[in-house]
C-alpha positions as CSV (number, residue, x, y, z in Angstrom):
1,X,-50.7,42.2,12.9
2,X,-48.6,39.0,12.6
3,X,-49.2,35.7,14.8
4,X,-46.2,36.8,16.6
5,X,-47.3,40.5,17.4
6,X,-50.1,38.9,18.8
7,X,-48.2,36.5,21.1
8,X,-45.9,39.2,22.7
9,X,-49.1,41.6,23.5
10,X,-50.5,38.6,25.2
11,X,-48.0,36.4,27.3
12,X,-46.1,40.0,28.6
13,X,-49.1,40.8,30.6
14,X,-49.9,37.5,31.5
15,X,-46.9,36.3,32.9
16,X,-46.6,39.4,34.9
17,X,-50.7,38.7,36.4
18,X,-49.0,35.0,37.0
19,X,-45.9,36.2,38.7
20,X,-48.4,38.5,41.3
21,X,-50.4,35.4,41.9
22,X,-47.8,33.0,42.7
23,X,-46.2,35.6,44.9
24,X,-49.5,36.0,47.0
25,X,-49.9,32.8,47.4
26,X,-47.1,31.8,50.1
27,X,-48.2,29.7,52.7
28,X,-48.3,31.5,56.2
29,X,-48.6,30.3,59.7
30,X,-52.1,30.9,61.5
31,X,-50.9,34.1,63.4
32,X,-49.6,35.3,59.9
33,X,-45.6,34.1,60.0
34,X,-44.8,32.9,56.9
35,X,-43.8,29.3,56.7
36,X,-40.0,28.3,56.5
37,X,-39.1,27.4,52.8
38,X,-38.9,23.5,52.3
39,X,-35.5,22.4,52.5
40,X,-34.1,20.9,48.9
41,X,-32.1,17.6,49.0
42,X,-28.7,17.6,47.3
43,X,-28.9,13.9,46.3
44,X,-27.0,13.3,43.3
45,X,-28.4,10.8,40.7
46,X,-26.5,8.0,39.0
47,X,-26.0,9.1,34.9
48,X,-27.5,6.9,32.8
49,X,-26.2,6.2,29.7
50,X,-28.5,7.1,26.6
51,X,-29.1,3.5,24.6
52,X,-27.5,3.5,21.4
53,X,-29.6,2.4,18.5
54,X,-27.3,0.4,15.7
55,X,-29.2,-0.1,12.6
56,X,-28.0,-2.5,9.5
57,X,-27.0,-0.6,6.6
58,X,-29.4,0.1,3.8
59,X,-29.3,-1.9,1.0
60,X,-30.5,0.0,-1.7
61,X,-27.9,2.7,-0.6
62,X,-24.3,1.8,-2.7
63,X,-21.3,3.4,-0.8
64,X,-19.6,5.6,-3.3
65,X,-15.8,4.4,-4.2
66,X,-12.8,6.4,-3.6
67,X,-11.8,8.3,-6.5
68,X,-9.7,6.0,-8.7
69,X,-11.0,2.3,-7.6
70,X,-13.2,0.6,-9.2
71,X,-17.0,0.2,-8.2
72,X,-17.2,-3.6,-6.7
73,X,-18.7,-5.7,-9.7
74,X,-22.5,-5.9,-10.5
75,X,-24.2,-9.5,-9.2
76,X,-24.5,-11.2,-12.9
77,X,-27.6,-13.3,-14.1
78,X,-26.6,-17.0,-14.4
79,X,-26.0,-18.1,-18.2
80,X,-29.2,-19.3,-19.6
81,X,-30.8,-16.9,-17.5
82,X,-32.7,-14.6,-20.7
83,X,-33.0,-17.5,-23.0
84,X,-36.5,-18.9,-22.5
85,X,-37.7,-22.3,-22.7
86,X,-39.2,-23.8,-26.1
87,X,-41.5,-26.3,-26.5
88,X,-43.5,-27.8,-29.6
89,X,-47.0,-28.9,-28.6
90,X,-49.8,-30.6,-31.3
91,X,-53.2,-30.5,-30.1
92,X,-56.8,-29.5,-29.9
93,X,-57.0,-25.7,-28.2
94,X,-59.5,-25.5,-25.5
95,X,-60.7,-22.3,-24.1
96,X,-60.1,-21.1,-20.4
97,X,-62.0,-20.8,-17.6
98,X,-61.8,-17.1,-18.0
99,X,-63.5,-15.7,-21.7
100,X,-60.9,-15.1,-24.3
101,X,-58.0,-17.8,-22.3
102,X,-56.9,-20.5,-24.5
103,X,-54.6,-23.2,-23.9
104,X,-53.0,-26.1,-25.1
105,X,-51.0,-29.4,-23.5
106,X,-51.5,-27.1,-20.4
107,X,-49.8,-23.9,-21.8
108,X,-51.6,-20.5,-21.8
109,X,-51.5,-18.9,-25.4
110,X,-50.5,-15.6,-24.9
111,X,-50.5,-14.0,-28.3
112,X,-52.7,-16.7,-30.5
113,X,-53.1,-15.3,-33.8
114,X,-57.5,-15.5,-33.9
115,X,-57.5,-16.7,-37.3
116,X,-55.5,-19.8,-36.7
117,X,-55.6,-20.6,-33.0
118,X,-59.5,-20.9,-31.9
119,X,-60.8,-23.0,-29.5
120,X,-61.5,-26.1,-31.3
121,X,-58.7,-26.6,-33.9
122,X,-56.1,-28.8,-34.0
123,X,-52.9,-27.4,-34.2
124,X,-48.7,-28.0,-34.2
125,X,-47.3,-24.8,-31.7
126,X,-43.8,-23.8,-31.1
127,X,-44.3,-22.3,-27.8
128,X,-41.4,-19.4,-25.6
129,X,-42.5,-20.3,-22.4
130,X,-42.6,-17.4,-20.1
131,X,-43.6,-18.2,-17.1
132,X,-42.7,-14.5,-15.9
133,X,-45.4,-13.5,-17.1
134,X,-49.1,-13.4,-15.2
135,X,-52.2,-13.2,-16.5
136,X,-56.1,-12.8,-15.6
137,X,-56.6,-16.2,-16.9
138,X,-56.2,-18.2,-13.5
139,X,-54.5,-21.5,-15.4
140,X,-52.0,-22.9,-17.6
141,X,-48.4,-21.7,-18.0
142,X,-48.0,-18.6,-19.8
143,X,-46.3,-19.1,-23.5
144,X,-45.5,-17.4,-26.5
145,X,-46.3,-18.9,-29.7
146,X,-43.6,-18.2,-32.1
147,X,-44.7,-20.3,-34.9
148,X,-48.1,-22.1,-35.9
149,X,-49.4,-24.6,-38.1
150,X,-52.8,-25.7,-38.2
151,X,-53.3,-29.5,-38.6
């Protein structure tokens, strides 16, 4: 037996039990007289328009193009916008404030080669900065080293 089956067995009988209630309930006068039905005003009510919500377009959503025009043209990175910056830096390495963080001249070495670039050691770096980049290390600006010659 379904939820519905159920449903029907139930509210059939029950709304003919509420049906004989609310008919035996009509108000009557003392000597037994029923009492006249209220009377129902007419009054019409002013229509009030529905508020219409307007909501700015989506910008993730593209509008498709009508067949045979082109799309409008893709936002372009300013030139010089992929080539990093590159520094040279000589110096003594110092370690972070975080284990395993070194830096140098205020640059965080990203990928130091551990048998050249230690804490301690003076060295001559060519450095991509890439300050895109983030890092656990809580200082310096991220770099690259791209070449490295200890001193």
């Amino acid at each position: 037996m379904t939820h519905f089956d159920v449903m029907r067995r139930v509210s059939v009988p029950l709304a003919i039990v509420l049906t004989a209630a609310l008919a035996g309930c009509s108000a009557t006068r003392e000597g037994g007289d029923p009492l006249p039905a209220p009377s129902v005003s007419t009054a019409t009510v002013p229509a009030v328009p529905s508020p219409t919500l307007t909501f700015p377009p989506d910008p993730t959503v593209q509008p498709t193009p009508p067949p045979g025009r082109d799309p409008s043209p893709r936002p372009t990175k300013p030139s010089g916008a992929n080539t990093p910056k590159v520094v040279s830096v000589t110096g003594t390495v110092t370690e972070g404030v975080e284990p395993g963080c070194l830096l140098l001249d205020n640059y965080l070495l990203i990928n130091a080669p551990t048998s050249l670039v230690y804490a301690g050691v003076k060295v001559r770096l060519t450095l991509e900065v890439r300050s895109d980049l983030v890092s656990t290390c809580q200082q310096g600006t991220p770099a690259m080293i791209t070449s490295a010659q200890r001193l």
